[in-house]
N, C-alpha and C positions, 0 to 999 in steps of 0.2 A: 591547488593542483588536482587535476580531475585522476581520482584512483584507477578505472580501468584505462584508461591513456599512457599512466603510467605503469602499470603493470604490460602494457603491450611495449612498450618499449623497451622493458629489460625483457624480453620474449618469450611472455607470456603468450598462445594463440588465443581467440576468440572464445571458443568453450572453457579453454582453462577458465583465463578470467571469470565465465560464467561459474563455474562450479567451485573453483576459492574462492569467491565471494560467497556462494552458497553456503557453504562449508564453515565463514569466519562468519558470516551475522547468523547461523540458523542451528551451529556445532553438530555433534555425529550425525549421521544418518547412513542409511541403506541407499546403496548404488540407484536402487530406482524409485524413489524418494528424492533423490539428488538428481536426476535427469528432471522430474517433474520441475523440482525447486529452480532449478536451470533454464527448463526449458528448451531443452535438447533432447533429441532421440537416446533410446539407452546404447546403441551399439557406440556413438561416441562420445555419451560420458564415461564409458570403459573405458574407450581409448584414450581419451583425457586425462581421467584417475589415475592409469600409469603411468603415465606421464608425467605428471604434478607426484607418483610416488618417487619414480624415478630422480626426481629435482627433489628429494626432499620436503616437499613443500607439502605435504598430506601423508597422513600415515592412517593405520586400523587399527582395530583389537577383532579379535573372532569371539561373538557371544554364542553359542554352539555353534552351529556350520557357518553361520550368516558373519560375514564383513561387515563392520560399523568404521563407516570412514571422516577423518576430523580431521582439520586442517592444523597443519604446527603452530605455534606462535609469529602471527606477524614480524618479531625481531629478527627472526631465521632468513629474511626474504635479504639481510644484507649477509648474512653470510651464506645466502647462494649466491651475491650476487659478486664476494669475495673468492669465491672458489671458480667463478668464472675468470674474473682478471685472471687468478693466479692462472688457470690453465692458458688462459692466450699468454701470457709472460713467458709462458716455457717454448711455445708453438713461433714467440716473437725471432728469435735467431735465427734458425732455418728458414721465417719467412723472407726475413729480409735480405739474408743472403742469397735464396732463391729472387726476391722482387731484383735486387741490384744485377746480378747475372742474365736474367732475361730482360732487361730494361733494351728498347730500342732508342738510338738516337732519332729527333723532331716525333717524339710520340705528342699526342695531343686529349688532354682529358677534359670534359665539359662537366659543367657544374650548374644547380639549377634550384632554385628556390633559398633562403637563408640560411638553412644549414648546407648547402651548398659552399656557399659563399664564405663561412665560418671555416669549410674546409681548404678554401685558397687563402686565406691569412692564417690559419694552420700551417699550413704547406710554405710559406713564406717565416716562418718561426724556426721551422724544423730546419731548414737551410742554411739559417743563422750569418746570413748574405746580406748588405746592407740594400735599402729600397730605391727605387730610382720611379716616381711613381707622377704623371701628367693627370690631368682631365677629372683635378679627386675637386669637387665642389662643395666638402662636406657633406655626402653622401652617408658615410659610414656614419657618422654622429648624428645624423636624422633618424636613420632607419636601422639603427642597429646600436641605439643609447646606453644597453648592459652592456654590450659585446665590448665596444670600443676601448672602455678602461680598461680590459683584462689583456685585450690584444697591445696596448700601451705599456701596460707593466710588465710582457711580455718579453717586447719588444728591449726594455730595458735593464731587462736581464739577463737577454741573449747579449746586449751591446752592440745590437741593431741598430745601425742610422739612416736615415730618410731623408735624401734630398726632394721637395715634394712643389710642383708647378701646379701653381692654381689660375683659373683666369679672374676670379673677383677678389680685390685686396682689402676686404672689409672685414670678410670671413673672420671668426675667431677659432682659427683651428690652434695657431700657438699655446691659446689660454686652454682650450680642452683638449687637444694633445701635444702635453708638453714635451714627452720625449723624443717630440719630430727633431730635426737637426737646425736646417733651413728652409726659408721659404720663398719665391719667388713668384712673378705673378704675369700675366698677358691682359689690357684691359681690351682691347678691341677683336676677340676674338668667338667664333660661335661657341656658344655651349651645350656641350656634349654630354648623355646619358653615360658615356660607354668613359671608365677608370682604367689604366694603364698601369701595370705595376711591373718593373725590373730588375729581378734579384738572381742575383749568379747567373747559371746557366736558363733562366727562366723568364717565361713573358706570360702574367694573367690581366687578361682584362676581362675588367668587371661590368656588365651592362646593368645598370638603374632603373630597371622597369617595374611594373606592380608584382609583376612574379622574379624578382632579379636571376641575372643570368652569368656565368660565369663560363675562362677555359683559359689552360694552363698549358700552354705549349714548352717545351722542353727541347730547346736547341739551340747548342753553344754558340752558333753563328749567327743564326738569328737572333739571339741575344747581344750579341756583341753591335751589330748593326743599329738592332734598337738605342742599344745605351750609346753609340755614338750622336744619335739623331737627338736623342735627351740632350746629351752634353751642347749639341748646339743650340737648342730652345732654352738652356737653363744659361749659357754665355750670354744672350740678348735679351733674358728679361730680365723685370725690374725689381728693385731689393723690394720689401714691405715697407 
């Protein structure tokens, strides 16, 4: 796992990273010493240094007037990153009860690249709605090999079930995902980039491309429509 990568992800900005790493391979130093070590102008490794003081994640001692700044122990970086849960944990109630009260009916949200796409079978979990899903050609099991067991075990814990139409009957989706319910099949039909998925109130289809593409429409009727149109492609095709 590449270090600054992952320190940008739990949000860290681009100086920081520069100057906690300065700070953890090179230990105390002077503010402008540390900009050199960085590579950054000094007016924003000040504003950095607060910042990382602010977070914890750097502190000083004063040797007469002069600041000597050293970074905490790298173990500290999980409890910042415990004190962040905790505070969205608290923020989580009022969000939601504000997201559910402004929710418009037939809203529609687009999703785009993998973790995109991690966020419509998220969103399909949280619902805890059973799946009603066309056009999946083992897709997910190709390009997304970690993901799919965890979305599986998910899946069967919620007590999720998946009625799921494929067009080719060879597929071993049963053996690598065993929590699917049913399966059913079309053999003479085109094959489509674009995955179809229907649960509760909700329609996301997944498009298959080199940058995958997703969007989650959110409306009862329109939902209802779909899973009727399911219901009759899954009446005329054929067992496995």
């Amino acid at each position: 796992m590449n270090i600054e990568k992952t320190l940008e992800k739990i949000g860290f900005s681009p100086n920081e990273i520069k100057i906690y790493l300065a700070l953890n391979d090179r230990g105390s130093n002077k503010a402008g010493k540390i900009s050199k070590l960085a590579r950054i102008d000094r007016s924003s490794c000040y504003n950095s240094l607060k910042s990382l003081l602010e977070k914890g994640l750097v502190s000083y001692v004063l040797v007469g007037n002069t600041k000597w700044f050293q970074a905490t122990g790298p173990k500290l970086l999980l409890d910042y990153i415990k004190e962040q849960e905790e505070s969205v944990k608290e923020i989580l109630p009022e969000l939601d009860a504000r997201h559910k009260a402004e929710k418009i009916e037939g809203q529609v949200r687009l999703f785009k690249g993998i973790k995109g796409i991690k966020a419509i079978f998220f969103d399909i979990i949280r619902t805890g709605k059973d799946n009603f899903v066309f056009g999946d050609e083992g897709q997910m099991v190709k390009l997304m090999p970690d993901f799919y067991p965890q979305f599986d075990r998910m899946k069967k814990e919620k007590g999720i079930k998946t009625k799921l139409i494929t067009k080719n009957p060879l597929l071993r989706l049963p053996e690598l995902r065993p929590n699917e319910t049913e399966f059913r099949f079309f053999e003479n039909i085109e094959e489509s980039p674009a995955t179809t998925n229907i649960y509760g109130d909700r329609i996301a289809i997944i498009i298959w491309s080199d940058i995958p593409e997703g969007v989650i429409l959110e409306n009862k009727g329109a939902a209802k429509a779909y899973k009727s149109y399911f219901d009759i492609l899954w009446n005329n095709a054929k067992r496995k």
